[in-house]
Structures are given as C-alpha cells and as structure tokens.
N, C-alpha and C positions, 0 to 999 in steps of 0.2 A: 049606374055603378054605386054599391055603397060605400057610404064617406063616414069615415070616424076619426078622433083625434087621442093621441095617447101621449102623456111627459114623455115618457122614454120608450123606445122601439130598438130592441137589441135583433142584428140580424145574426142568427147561428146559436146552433145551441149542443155546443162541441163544451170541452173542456172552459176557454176564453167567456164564451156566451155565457153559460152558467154562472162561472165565476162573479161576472160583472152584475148579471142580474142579484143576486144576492147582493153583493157591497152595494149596490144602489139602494134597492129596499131597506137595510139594514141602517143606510146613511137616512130615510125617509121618506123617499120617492114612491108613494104607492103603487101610483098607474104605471105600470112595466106591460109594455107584450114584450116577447121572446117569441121569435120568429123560427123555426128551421125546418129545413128541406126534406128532410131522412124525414120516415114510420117512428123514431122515436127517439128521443135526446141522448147524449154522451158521444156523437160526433165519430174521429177515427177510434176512440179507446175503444168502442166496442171488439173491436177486432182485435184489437193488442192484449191477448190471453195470457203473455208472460206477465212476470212481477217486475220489481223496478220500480215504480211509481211512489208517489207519495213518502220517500225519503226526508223531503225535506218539507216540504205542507203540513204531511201528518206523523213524521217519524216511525214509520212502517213501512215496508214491504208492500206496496199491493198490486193487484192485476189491474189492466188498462180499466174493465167492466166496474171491478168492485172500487176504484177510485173517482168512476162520473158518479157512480153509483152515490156516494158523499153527498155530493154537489144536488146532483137531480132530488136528492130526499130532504134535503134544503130548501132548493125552490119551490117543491111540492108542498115542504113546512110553512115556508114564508107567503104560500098562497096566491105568487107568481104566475098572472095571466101566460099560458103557451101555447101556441098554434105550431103544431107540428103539420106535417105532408104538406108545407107552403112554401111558395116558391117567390122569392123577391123580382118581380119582374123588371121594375126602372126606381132609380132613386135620383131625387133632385136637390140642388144644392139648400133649396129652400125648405128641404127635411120632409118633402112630399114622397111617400111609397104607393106601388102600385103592386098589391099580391094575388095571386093564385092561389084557391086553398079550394080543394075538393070540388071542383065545379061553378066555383064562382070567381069572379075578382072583387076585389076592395080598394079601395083607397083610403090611405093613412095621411094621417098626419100629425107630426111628431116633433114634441119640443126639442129632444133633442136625439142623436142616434148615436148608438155603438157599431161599430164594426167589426165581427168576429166570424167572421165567414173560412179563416184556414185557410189553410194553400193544396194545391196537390202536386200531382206530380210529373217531372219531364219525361216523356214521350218518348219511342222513339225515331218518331216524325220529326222531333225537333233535335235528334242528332243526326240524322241523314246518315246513316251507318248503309253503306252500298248493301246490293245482292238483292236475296229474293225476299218475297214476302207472305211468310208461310205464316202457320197455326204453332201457338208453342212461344210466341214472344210476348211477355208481361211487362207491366212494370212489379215491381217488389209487392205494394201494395195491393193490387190486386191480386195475386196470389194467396197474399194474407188474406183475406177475404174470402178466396176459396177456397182454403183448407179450413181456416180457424170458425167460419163462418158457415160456409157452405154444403161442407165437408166433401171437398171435391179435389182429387189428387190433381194437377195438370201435367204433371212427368215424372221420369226415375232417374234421368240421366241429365246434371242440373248445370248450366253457366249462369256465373251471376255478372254483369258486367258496373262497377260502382259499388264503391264500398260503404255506405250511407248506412245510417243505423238501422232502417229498415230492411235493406240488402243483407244486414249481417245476419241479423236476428232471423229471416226467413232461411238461411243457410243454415242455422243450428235446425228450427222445425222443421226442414226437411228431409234432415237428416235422419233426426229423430221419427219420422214419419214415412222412411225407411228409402228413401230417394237418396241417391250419391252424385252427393255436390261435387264436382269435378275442379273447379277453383274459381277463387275470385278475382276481376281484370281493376286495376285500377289505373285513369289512364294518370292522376297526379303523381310524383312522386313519394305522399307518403298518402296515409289511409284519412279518407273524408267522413269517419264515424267518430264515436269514442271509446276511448281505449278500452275501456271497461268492457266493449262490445267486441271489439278486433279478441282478447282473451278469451271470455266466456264463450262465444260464437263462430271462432275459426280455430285457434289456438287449441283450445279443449279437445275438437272435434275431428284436427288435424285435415283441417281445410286449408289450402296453399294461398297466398294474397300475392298475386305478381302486381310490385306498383310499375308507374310507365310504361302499364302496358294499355292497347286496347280492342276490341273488336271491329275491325276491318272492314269485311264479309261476312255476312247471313247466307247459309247454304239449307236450301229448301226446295227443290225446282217440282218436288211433288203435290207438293199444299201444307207440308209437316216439317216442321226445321227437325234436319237431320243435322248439322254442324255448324259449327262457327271457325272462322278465321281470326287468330289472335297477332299485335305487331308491338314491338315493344317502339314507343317512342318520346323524340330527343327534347331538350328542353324546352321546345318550342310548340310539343306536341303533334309533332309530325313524323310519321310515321320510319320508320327505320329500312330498309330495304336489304331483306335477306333475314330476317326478324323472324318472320309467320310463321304460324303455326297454327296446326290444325287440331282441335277437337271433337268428336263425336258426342252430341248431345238431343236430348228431344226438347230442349225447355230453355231458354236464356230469361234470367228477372234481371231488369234494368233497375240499380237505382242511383240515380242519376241525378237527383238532386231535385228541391223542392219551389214552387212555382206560388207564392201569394195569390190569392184568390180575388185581387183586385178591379172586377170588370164594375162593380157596382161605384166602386171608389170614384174611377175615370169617369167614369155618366155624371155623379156628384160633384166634379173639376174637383176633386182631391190631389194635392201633386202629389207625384210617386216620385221615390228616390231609384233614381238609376240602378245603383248597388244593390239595395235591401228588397227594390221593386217591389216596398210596401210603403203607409206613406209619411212623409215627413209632418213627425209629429213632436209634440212638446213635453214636457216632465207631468204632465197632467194628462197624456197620450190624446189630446185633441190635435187634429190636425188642424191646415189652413183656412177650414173652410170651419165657420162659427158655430157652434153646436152637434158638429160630426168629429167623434172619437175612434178611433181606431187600438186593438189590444191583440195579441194572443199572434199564431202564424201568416194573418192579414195583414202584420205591420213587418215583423221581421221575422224569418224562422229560427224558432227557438230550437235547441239542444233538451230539457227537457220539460217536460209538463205542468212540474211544480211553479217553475218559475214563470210559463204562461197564466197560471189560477193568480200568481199575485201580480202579475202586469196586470190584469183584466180585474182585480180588484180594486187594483186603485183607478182603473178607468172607469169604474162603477163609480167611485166615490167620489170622482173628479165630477162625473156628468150629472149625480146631487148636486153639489155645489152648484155647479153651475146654475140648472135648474132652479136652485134658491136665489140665485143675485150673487152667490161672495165672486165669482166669475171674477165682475167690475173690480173687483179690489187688488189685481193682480200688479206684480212691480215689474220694473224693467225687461227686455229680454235677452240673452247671450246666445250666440251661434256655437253651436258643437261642433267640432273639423274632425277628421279623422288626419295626423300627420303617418311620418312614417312609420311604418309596419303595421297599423292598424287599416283593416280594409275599409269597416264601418262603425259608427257611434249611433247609440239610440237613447235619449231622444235627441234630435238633431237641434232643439230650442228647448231651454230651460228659464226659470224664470225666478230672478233675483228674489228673498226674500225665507227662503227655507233650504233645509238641505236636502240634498238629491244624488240619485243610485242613477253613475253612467253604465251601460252595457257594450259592448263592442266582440270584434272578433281581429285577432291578429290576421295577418296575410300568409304568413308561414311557419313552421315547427319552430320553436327555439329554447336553449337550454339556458337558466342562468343570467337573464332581460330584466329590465326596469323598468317599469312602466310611469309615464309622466306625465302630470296634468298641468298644463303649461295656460296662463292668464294672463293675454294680450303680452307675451315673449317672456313673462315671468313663470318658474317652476314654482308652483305651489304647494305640487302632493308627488311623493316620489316612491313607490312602490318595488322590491325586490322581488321575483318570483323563480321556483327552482326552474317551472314549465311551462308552456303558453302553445299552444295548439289548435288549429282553426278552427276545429271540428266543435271547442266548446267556449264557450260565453265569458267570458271576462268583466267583475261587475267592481267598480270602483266608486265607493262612497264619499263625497263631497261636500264639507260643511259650510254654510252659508256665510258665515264671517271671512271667507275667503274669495267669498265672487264679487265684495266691493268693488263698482266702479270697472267691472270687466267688461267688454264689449267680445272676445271671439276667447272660446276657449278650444285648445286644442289637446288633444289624446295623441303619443304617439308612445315611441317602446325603441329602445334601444341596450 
C-alpha cells in the first residue's frame, strides 16, 4: 500500500472543508490535501439552486453553487492539493488515514486533521413511522437532488412530514415545479426551520403547517404510497385518539432533522456530545483528541452556511498554529454548561487568555428573554433579546478580561 505524509489532511470538501483549507494555507501551511467523496467540490450547496446565501460572508444574495463556487476558486487560486472520488476508509487517533481513490488505497499520514465531513439526514427507518413500505417516501434532500439535480419529478400530489429548512424550501420548488403540496406535519409545537423560510416557503404559497401533528401510517399496499395517515399529538408526543386523518398523496419528503456525519470521529475515540452528536470541542474547534479538529455540520448543525465558512476558518487557522508550535502556549481551560433554556453551547472548552464567540440554541420559542453568562455563580454579561427560537443560532461574544480565574461557565436565558 502507498504511504505518504501530509501537515494537514482536511476530510470534506463541502462548504466547512473549503473554508478551512484556505484559512490554513493563508495562515502558512503549505502541504494541505482536501480530501472528498462526491465527482467534485462544494458538497450539499450544489444542489441548493435557491439564493440566500452569502448574506453575511459576502453581503450578497447568492445561489448554494455560485457561493462554493467562491471558495473552490480560492482553493484552486491558492493551489491547494485535492483529491476528489476518495473515500476516507478508517482514521486513527494517531492521525493515520486509510483512502480509496479510483482503484487504489493509500495511506496517509497527517500532522494534523480537520473534520468537515457534514451531516445527513434522518430516515425514515429511524422514526419507525408504522404501515407499508411503498415507492414515493424521500427524505427532503433527496428529492432536492432529483429535481434540482437530476431533473427528475418524483410526484404531484406532495406530504411533507417536518418542517426543517430543507422541507420548507422543497415545498416552495415543488410547487413551483407544478406539484401540489398538500401540507406540512409538524410533530413539535411550533416550526423547526426559520422564519424567514416558514414565510417565503408556505405562507407565500399558501401551504397549510399543522404543528402537533404527525404521520401515523403509510398507506401503500401496491408498491406506490397512495396516502398517509395524519394524528395530532399531546405534549408528550403521543398520539391523540380520534385525531387521524386521512390524505391522499403519491410522495411524502421527511425532513426530519439532521444527523452529523460522525462514524470517522468515533474510530478516532473523538468524544461525541450526546446533544449536538458532533464532537466536544474547544474555542479553537480541536477536539479531545490532539491534532484532530472538527468545523462546519460534523460538529454541530448549523442554521446557515455563512456561519459554517467562518467556524471552519478559524479551525483552519487554529490547526496553523498548531502546526507551528503556538499550540504549547495555550492558558487555562473553562467548561461551557448549557443552564436553563439553553439545549446546547459550542464550544464546550474555551481557553483563558482571548476573547470568544459562544454559539448555543434555546430549547424553546420565547418572547422578550435574557440571556446570561454566568462565571462560576456570578452574571457577567447580560443580554436582552425581543426573540429566541430553536430553529436559529444564538451567538454571544465574551471578552477575555472577564473569564479571570473562572473555572465553569454557564449559558442560560430566562
């Protein structure tokens, strides 16, 4: 088998991958591979043909394509070794890779690694939704893919069960793309996208959103989902009895929520966070294990894309450093908590001596909150906000003169 060794080995080469590959080179790092799986970089944006993007990266408007599009002519400028059609086959904690690329295998080895491998998406197998098991069940994302991609209609008559930014946005193109969306199931009580997408995307288009509700039964007994079974339920999530109802459809997209792409991590003994089931990392986005970083939807799922290019740029320029030695020079460290209302905090370790952007997500809707960064029982930094909503990212900047001598810092909102 051939053996080669490289400073930096970024796996993925999505939005995160790119990102990082650049802020590394840019920080000094020559020898970069970029590793990824797909015929050719830019990851999921290929597929995401709407606009939106690049709001806050590049203060414009743009398509998923024409925003890697950026990135990839970047790394192309910066002359960034990349092996695409390659398959990461095992990674080990001592930063050993074992790749598949066109007929051969490799072995790597690597000063140090990024992680930007993405997440995909829930199944669903992994909601065990009873009935049959006909043709005609997606998840959101793949449908994207077959229309935007493939140009391949998969029905006319559309359920979407999960109201996820994905879910929403393929409700508008289908609509558009002359299919009638019949409504959206959500089984929480309020909507798991962002608003911005529940308006442009159902509102506009006068697609229905029933929350607390969810699909019951798959009705297919031919080989073709002919209907679904819908049940509104209680706070516990359990089903209401005398609720159901019946739809006639050929198509249900599941989006159902999004799944980090963690199997490399685990082989690596990266610890995963139960919650974020991406992994527990630090304000320099290295995890526990010494020279493996983690950025972008492999660590936590981001809300939108700008702010994955600048996670993943600073974990490009963390894993410079590294690389150089300043590593060593790092000060104390402080544990990140998540208190009440707050589900999750990222990074979960930070590190005394600079200031630092916490990220988090509430647990549920709320008007008119406070949000508090509380150090070792003392309030710090105390924040008013009109809105806070799961669906998006809450980031809370923290200056350094203030984590004296802290040992546990907690996040909560009330």
């Amino acid at each position: 088998m051939k053996r080669e060794r490289h400073d930096l080995v970024i796996i993925g080469g999505g939005p995160a991958g790119l990102a990082a590959a650049a802020a590394a080179k840019e920080a000094g790092i020559d020898d970069i591979l970029l590793v990824e799986r797909d015929r050719v970089l830019g990851g999921i944006l290929n597929q995401c043909i709407h606009d939106g993007f690049g709001l806050h990266a590049f203060k414009e408007a743009l398509s998923g394509p024409e925003y890697a599009d950026r990135f990839i002519q970047k790394v192309r400028t910066l002359g960034i070794t990349v092996m695409e059609s390659t398959i990461v086959l095992s990674l080990t904690k001592d930063r050993i890779l074992r790749l598949s690329h066109v007929g051969e295998l490799k072995e790597v080895e690597a000063g140090a690694v990024i992680l930007a491998m993405g997440c995909r998406e829930r199944t669903r197998g992994a909601l065990s939704i009873p009935g049959d098991r006909p043709a005609g069940v997606y998840t959101a994302g793949t449908v994207q893919n077959l229309v935007n991609l493939e140009n391949i209609m998969p029905g006319k008559k559309v359920c979407i069960l999960g109201s996820g930014d994905i879910g929403l946005i393929m409700a508008r193109r289908m609509t558009l793309e002359g299919a009638k969306v019949l409504a959206v199931f959500e089984v929480l009580p309020y909507s798991s996208g962002l608003q911005r997408n529940i308006r442009q995307c159902l509102d506009d288009y006068g697609i229905p959103l029933f929350l607390s509700t969810t699909v019951t039964e798959i009705h297919g007994p031919n080989g073709r989902l002919e209907g679904v079974t819908v049940t509104a339920v209680d706070e516990k999530r359990r089903p209401i009895a005398g609720t159901e109802r019946y739809f006639e459809c050929d198509t249900l997209l599941l989006s159902v929520g999004l799944i980090p792409e963690n199997e490399l991590s685990r082989e690596a003994c990266v610890t995963i966070d139960p919650i974020t089931q991406g992994a527990i990392a630090d304000d320099s986005c290295m995890t526990e294990i010494e020279g493996i970083f983690a950025c972008g939807n492999v660590l936590h799922v981001h809300d939108l894309v700008d702010f994955v290019s600048m996670e993943a740029a600073k974990a490009g320029a963390a894993a410079a450093d590294y690389l150089s030695g300043h590593r060593l020079e790092k000060g104390a460290s402080i544990e990140v908590t998540a208190g009440s209302g707050v589900r999750y905090t990222v990074p979960q370790k930070i590190t005394v001596g600079k200031d630092i952007s916490l990220a988090f997500r509430v647990c549920s809707p709320s008007k008119d909150s406070t949000i508090e960064i509380v150090a070792d029982g003392k309030v710090i930094k105390s924040e008013k906000h009109p809105r806070l909503h799961p669906a998006e990212m809450v980031w809370v900047k923290i200056e350094d003169n203030c984590l004296s001598d802290t040992s546990v810092l907690e996040v909560r909102v009330r």
